[in-house]
N, C-alpha and C positions, 0 to 999 in steps of 0.2 A: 205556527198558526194558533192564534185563542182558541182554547179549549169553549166547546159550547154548551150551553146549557139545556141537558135534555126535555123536550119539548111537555108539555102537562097531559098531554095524548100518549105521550108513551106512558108517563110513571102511572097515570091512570091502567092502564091499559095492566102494567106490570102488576099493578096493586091487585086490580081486580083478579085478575090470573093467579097469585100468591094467595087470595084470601078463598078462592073458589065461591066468589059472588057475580054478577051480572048485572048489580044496581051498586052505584055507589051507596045510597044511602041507607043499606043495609049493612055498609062494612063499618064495626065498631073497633074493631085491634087493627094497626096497621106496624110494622117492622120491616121499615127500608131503612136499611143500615149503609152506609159504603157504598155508595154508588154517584156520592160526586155532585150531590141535587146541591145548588145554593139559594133556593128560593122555595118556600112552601106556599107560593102561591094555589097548589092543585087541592089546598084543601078545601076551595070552594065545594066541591063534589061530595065533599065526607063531610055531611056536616053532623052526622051522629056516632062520631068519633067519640069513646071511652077513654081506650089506650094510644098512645104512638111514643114508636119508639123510632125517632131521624138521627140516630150516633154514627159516630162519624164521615160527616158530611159538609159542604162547605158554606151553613146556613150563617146568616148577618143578621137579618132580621124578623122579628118575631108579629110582626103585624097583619099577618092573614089569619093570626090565632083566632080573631074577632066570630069568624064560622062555624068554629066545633066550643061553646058555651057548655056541650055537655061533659066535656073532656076529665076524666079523674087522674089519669098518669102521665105522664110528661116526661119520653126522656131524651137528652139534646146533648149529652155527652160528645166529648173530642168536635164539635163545632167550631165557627171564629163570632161568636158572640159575644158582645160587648155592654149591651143595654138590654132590659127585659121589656120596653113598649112594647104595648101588644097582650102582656101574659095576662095583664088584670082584667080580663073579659071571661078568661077559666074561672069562675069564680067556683065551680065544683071540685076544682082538683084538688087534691089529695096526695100527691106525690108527683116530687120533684126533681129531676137528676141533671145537674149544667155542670157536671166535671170535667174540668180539660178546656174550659170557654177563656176568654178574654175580658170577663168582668173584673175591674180591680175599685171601684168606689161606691161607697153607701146610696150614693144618688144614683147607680146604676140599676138598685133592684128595688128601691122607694117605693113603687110599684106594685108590691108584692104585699102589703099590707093589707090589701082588698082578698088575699085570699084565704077569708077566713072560715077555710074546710081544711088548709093545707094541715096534715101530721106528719110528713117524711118531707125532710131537705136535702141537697147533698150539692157542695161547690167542691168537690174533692172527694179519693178514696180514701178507704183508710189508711192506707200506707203512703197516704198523700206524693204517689207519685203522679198523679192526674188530677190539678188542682189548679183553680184560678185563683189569679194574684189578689182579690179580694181577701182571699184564708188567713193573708199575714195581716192584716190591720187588728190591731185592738181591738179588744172589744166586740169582734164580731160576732162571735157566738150569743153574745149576749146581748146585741141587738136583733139579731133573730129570734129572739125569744121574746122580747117586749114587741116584734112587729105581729108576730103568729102565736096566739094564746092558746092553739088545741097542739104544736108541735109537740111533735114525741119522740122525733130523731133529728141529727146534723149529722151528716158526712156517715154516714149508717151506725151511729152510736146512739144510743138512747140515752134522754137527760135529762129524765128524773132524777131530783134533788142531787146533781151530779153538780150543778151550780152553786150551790148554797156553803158556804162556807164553813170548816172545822171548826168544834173549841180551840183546838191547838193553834189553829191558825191566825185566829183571834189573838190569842197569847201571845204569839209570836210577834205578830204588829205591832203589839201597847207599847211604848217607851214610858215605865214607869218611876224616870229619875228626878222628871221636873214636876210631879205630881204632888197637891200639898194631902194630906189625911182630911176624912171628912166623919162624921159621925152620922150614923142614919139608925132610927129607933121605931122605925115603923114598917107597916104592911107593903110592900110594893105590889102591885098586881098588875102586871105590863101582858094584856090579852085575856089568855087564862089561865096562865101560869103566878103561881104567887108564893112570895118568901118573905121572911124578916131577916134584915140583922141588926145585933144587938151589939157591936164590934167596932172600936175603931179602923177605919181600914182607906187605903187612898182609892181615888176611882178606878183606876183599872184594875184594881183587884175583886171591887164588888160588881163591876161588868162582868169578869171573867167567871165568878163565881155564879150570877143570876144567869151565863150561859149556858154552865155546862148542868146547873139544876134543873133550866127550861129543858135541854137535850133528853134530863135520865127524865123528865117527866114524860117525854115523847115516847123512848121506849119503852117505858113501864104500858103503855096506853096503848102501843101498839102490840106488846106481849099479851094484853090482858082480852083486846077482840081478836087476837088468833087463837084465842084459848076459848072463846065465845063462840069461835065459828066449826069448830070442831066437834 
């Protein structure tokens, strides 16, 4: 026999009972975990929902989101979801947890660029044993990043300047064999870092050199307001 889907009169009924409320519209946290719902239609009821936490359960679709607009945390862990229509009506939230979902394409979570409050991500844990197959594509971290300008975590790491590229690494890249020498006699000023050289030298070595100068200029700058701030 098909398993059925419990009716919006109970999980109501379960919610309110859980939260020790009488009005829906006074419940803001809700955490129904496990119990098998594949539909969050009942959020008509809650619509000054803060928090919800629906992990593992057998939700598809995210289109009743449209109700609780005041929504800050969102978490939808071990689901079978596959597309986020729906989520761009949260435009308050703030964090975000689809680990263990069924999302594997860019055009799955497009979507998501409207939510510009979001600071925590997460398609995955960090021992990335609960991860959807979006995590393997290239480049994903870093279209996360160009999609949400206030983000401050992926998959619960923080990522500040965790993106940005070494000297060494730089170094490591240049292929400096088919390179011809150039001469350069003047002031470069790229931002507001600035150097001369007075050297014969081929490109990738006056790259490598105006990086790792721009670098100690950053830490001299940043040694110098912590010593301000004290």
């Amino acid at each position: 026999m098909e398993k059925l889907e419990p009716d919006v009169e109970k999980i109501t009924s379960d919610i309110l009972l859980q939260s020790g409320q009488f009005d829906p519209d006074c419940v803001t946290h809700i955490s129904f975990c496990n119990r098998g719902i594949s539909s969050i239609s009942f959020l008509t009821l809650f619509g000054s929902l803060v928090h919800l936490d629906l992990s593992c359960n057998q939700i598809t679709s995210l289109s009743s989101l449209v109700v609780v607009p005041c929504l800050k945390t969102l978490i939808l862990d071990s689901n079978q979801i596959r597309k986020l229509d729906g989520i761009e009506s949260c435009t308050q939230l703030e964090r975000l947890s689809l680990c263990g979902n069924q999302i594997s394409t860019f055009s799955d979570i497009s979507m998501i660029d409207s939510l510009t409050n979001l600071t925590h991500i997460s398609f995955s844990d960090e021992k990335r044993s609960l991860s959807c197959p979006i995590c393997a594509l290239t480049d994903f971290e870093n279209l996360l990043i160009s999609m949400l300008r206030k983000l401050v975590s992926i998959d619960g790491k923080r990522i500040a300047f965790r993106q940005l590229p070494t000297a060494e690494s730089v170094i490591a890249s240049i292929d400096t064999r088919k390179e011809q020498p150039i001469k350069s006699q003047s002031w470069i000023r790229p931002g507001a870092f600035s150097f001369r050289t007075d050297q014969f030298m081929n490109p990738s070595t006056f790259l490598v050199d105006s990086i790792q100068r721009a670098m100690s200029q950053i830490k001299s700058s940043a040694i110098d307001k912590k010593d301000e701030g004290r």
